[in-house]
N, C-alpha and C positions, 0 to 999 in steps of 0.2 A: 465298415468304413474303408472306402480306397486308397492305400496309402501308396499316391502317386509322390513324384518326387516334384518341387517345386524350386528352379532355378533362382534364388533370391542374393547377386552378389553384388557388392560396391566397391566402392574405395575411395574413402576420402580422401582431399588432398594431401594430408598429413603422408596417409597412409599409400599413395599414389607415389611420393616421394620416397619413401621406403623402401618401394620394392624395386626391383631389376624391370627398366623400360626397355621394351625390344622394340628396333625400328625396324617395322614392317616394310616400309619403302619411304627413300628422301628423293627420289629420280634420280639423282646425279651422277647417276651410270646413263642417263639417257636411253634407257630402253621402255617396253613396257612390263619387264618379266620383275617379279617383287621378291622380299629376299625372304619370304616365308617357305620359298622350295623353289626345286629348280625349274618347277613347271607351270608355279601357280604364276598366272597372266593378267595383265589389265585389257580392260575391254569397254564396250558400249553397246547399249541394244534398247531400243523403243517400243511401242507400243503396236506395231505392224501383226503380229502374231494374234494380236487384237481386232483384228479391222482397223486399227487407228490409223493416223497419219501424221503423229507429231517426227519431228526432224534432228538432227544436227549437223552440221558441218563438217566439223574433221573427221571423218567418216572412219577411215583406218588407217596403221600405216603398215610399215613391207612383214610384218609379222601377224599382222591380222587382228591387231589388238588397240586398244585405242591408242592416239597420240600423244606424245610424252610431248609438251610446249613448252619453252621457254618461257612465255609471254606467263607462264604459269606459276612463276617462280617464286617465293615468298622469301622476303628479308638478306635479299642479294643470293642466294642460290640460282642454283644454271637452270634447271630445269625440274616443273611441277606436273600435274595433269589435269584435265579438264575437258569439258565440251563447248562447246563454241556453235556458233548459229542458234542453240534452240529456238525451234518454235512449237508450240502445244498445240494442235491443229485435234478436234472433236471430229472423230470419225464414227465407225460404226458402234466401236467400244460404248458400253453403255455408260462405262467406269471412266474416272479423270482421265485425259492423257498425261503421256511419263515420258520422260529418255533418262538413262541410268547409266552412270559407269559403276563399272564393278570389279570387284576380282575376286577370284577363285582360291579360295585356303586350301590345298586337297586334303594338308595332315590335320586340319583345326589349328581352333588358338587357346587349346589349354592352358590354365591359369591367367587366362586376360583376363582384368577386372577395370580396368577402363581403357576406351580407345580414347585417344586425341590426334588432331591434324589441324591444320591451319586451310581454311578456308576464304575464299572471296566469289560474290557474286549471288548465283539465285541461292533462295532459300530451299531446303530441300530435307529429305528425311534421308537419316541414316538409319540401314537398315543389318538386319545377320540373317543369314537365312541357314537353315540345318540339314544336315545330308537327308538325301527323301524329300524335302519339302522345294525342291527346282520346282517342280509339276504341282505345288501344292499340294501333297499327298498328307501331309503332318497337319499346316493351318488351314487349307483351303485358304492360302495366299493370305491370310491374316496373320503376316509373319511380324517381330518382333524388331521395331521401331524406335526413334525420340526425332520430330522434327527439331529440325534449326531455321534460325529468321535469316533471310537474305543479309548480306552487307557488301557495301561499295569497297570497302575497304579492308585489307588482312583481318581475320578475325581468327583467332584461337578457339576450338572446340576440346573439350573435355569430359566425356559423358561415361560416369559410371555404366557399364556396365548393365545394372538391379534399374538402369534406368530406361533399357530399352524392353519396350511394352505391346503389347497388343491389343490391337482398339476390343473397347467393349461391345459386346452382342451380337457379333456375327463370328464366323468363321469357330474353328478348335483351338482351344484354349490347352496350351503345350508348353511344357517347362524350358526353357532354356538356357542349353548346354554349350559353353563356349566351346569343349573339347570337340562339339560338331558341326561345327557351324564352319560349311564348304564356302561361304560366299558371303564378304561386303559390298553392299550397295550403296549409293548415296542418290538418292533419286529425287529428279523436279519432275513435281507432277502438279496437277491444273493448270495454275496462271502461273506462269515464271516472273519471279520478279526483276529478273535479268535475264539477258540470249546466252549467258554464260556462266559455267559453274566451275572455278577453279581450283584442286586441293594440293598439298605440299606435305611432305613429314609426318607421316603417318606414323603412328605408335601404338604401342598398345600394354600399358602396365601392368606386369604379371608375367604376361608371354615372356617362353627364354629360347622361341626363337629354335628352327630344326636345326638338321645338321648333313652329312655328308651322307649317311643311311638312312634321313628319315629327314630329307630337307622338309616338308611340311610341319615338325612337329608333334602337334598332337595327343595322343592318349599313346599311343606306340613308344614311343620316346622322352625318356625323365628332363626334363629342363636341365639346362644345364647352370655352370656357374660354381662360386664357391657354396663350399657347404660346412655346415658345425655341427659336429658331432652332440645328440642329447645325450646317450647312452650307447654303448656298444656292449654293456655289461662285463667288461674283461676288468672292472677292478673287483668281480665277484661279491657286490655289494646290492640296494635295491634302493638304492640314494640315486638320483640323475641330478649330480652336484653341480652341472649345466646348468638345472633351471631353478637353481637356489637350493636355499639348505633343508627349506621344505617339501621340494619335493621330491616325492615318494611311490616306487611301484606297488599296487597291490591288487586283488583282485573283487572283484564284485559280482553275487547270483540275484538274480532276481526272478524263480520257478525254477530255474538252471542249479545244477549245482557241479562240482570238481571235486577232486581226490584230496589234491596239494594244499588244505586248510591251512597247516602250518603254524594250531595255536587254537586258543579258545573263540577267539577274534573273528576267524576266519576269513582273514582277511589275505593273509601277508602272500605273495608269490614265491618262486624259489628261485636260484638261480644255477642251471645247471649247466654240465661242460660238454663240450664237441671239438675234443682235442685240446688246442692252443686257445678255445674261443670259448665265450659264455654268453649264454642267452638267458630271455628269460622264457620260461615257460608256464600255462596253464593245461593240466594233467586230469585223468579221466571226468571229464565232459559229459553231463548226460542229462535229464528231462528237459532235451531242446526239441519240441515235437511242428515239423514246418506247419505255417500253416494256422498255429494252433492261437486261440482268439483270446488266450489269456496271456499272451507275449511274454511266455518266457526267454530269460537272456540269462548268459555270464559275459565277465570279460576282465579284461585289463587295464588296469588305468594309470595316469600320472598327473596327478593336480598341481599348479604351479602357478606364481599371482601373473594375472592379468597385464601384458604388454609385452612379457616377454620374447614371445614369437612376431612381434612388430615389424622387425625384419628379413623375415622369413616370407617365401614367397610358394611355400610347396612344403611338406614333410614326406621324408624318403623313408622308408623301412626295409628291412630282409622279413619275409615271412618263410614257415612249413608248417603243414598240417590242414586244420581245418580252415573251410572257408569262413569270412567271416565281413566286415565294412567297420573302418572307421569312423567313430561319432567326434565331437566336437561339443564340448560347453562352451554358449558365447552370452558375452553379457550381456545383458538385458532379456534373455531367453529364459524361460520357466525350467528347471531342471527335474529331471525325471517323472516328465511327463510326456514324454514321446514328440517333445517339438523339436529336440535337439537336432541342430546341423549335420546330415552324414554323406560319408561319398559312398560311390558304386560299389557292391558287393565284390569280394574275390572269392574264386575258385577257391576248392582245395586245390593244396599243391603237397607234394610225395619229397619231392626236393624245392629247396630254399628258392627264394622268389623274391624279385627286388619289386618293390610299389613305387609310386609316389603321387601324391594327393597334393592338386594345387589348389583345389576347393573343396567346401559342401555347400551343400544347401537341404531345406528343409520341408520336410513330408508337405505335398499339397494338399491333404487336408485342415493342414492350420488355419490357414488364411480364411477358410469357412468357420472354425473351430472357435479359433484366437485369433484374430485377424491382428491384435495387439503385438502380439508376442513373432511375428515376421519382423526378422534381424537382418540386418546386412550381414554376409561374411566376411570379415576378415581375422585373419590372423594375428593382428593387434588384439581383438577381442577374443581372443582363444585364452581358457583358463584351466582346462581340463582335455585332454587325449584317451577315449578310450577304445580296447578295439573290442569290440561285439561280436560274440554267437550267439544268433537269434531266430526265433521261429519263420524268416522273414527267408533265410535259404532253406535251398533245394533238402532230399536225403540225398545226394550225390555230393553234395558242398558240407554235410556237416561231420565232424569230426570228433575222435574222443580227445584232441591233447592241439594245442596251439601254441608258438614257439617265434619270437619274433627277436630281431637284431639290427644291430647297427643302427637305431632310429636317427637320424638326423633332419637339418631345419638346412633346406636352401635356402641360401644367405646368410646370414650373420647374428651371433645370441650374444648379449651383453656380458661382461664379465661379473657372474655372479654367486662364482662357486666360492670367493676368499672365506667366506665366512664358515661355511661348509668345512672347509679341509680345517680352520678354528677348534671348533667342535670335536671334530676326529680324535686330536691330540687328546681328549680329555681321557680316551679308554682306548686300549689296545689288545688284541690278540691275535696270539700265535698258537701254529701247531707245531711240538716237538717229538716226531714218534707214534706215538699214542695216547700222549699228554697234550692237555690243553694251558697254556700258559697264560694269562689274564693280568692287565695293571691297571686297576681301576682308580683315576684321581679324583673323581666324584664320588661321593656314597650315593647306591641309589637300585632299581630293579635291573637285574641281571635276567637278560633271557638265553637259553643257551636249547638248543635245537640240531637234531641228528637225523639224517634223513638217506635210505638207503639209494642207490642208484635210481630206481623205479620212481622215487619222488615219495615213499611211503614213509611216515613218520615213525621212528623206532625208539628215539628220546626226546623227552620236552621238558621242561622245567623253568620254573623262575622263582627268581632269591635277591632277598636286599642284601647288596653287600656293601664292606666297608671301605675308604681311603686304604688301596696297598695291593700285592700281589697274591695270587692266588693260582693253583694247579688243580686240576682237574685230568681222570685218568679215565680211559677209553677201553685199558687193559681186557677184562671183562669181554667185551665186545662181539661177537664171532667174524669169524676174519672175513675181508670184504673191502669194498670203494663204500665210501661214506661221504655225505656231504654237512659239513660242521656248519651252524650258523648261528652267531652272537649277537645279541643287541642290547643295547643299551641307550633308555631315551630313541633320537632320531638317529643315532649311530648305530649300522649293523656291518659285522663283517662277514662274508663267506667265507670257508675253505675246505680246500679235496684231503680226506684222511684215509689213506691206508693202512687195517689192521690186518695183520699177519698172525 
């Protein structure tokens, strides 16, 4: 089976309002240049390259790009843009005729998940066209669409995203990817229901919009914006009391298997140190064969209820190690059946590596498959993060050990850790020496766990204990860096022990 990737993103209004809206262009600089980069341009162009003959009027102005008008202006703003004169004239072109303003994205518009502008006049299709696909190389010009109805009168457009389409039975059927998508169009073509097509305030929910090194944007460059911390791992813990008191890092094989078990369970991850800083990591990696048709995987995960990431418009990470792709459980989606929502693969990387994921989307063979089970993404519906090594990379990209940091949510995470730090209070430990110091105010299973630098387990144990203090001694031990790990219930603590 081909497991192509299948562009399927939305955003409801809810979820529209959510997120960080970047304004693509208002005109009211009066030019034709848009604030997506300092080079991407407005313009206009018809159907002549066609044999046709259809027209417009304002033809250009001193920069070569179409007219920025007044007349075009929506809800007392100076200036909007538009074309003026249409006429459809059927020339040699077999195909309807068109006149098109457009512009140019050159960085993309990563993490757009719906465009909006305000329109007046003919009705017309908005369209995204993907780098490679100018010359139709991608669709054979069966690019990816949602007409609108004419109106006399200011009209607001708002179109997800998941809802621009390509017509059925002609042309290549290709997923699409906002992070490449070189060019908006808005195109009248056949019969105009107007000589004129006006637009104003263009936006686009998600996009955060380039910058002074990468004014397009793009996949090149992390969106910007405030960001909340899920985990940085520096409280040496495997709680992300971020996204509640439930959730929890741990690790999952599936044909794959790792070193770092950590317990009968084999579930739990570690959390190990790089200086001042803690990560976590997943340690010797192995029956991941590419390729290989019984999809084996491991990886990482952290499950967390449902709406959390609401506001969140992107997740940023630090990676090293193996290459690997972020997956996504979204609700309504069949879990652990290979429908789940994922982004583009990473490299290995030898040194730490900042990501950041404003989407997924989901294998194209669903939609043959399940055609049910085709979800919008969004990040409101995000319930599960995990990061995947899978038969699905290179032998150049896969790796024995993955290692990831700082994960955080651009935009904004409710506050939902009180309950969390609650719970803390009930058990405590400390290291003193080579002693383990423990005050347990619950009675209940103690896990207590020693793990030598390499990540290799060298003590394990668990014990019911009772209301009180208790010491535990490490004496014994052969001298060495040690990694201590306690838990109890959903509370675990880490810490660094040096025995001498």
């Amino acid at each position: 089976m081909d497991k192509k990737i299948l562009f399927t993103v939305c955003a409801t209004a809810a979820m529209a309002s959510a997120q960080s809206t970047a304004n693509i262009d208002d005109f009211e600089d009066g030019n034709g240049l848009a604030k997506t980069g300092k080079n991407d341009a407005w313009y206009a162009y018809n159907d002549k390259n066609d044999q046709g003959a259809s027209t417009y009027s304002n033809v250009e102005d001193q920069y070569g790009l179409v007219v920025v008008l007044e007349e075009a202006a929506a809800d007392g703003s100076k200036y909007g843009a538009g074309l003026t004169g249409i006429k459809l004239v059927q020339g040699d072109n077999p195909y309807d005729p068109y006149v098109v303003l457009g512009l140019n994205v050159a960085g993309g518009l990563s993490g757009c998940t719906t465009i909006s502008y305000k329109y007046k006049g003919a009705g017309h299709n908005l369209k995204a066209v993907m780098d490679g696909d100018e010359t139709g190389a991608l669709t054979e010009y069966n690019r990816h669409s949602k007409a609108l109805a004419g109106s006399t009168a200011w009209k607001t457009a708002s179109v997800p995203v998941s809802q621009l389409a390509q017509d059925k039975g002609w042309g290549t059927t290709v997923a699409l990817k906002m992070a490449d998508v070189v060019q908006l169009a808005w195109e009248v073509k056949g019969e105009a229901t107007s000589d004129y097509l006006y637009i104003d305030d263009v936006n686009c929910a998600g996009y955060a919009g380039g910058s002074s090194s990468n004014p397009g944007g793009g996949t090149t460059n992390p969106p910007a914006g405030t960001t909340a911390t899920i985990d940085d791992f520096d409280d040496g813990n495997t709680t992300a009391e971020s996204l509640g008191k439930k959730a929890y890092w741990y690790l999952y094989s599936a044909g794959g298997s790792f070193t770092n078990t950590q317990g009968t369970d084999k579930s739990w991850d570690m959390i190990a140190t790089d200086g001042t800083n803690s990560y976590a990591a997943m340690t010797g990696i192995s029956g991941i064969t590419p390729g290989d048709t019984t999809y084996p995987s491991v990886g990482m995960e952290i499950a967390f209820d449902e709406g959390i990431l609401a506001n969140c418009t992107a997740v940023r990470y630090d990676y090293k190690g193996s290459g690997h792709h972020l997956r996504a459980s979204v609700a309504g989606v069949k879990a652990n059946a290979g429908y789940e929502h994922v982004a583009p693969d990473q490299n290995a990387a030898s040194a730490w590596k900042t990501v950041t994921v404003s989407t997924m989307s989901q294998p194209e063979w669903v939609a043959e498959v399940a055609p049910g089970s085709i979800k919008a993404f969004s990040w409101a519906a995000v319930s599960k993060l995990t990061w995947v090594v899978d038969e699905k990379l290179s032998a150049a990209n896969l790796g024995t050990e993955l290692a990831i940091d700082n994960v955080k949510c651009v935009g904004t995470l409710p506050s939902v850790g009180i309950a969390a730090a609650k719970v803390a209070k009930a058990f405590n430990a400390s290291l003193q020496g080579n002693a383990l110091h423990m005050t347990i105010a619950k009675a209940g299973i103690v896990k207590v766990q020693v793990f030598d630098m390499m990540g290799h387990a060298v003590e394990n144990h668990s014990e019911k204990m009772a209301v009180g203090s208790f010491v535990h001694s490490f004496a014994a031990m052969p001298s060495g860096s040690y990694v201590v790990r306690v838990q109890q219930g959903s509370v675990v603590k880490t810490m660094k022990m040096q025995v001498k």
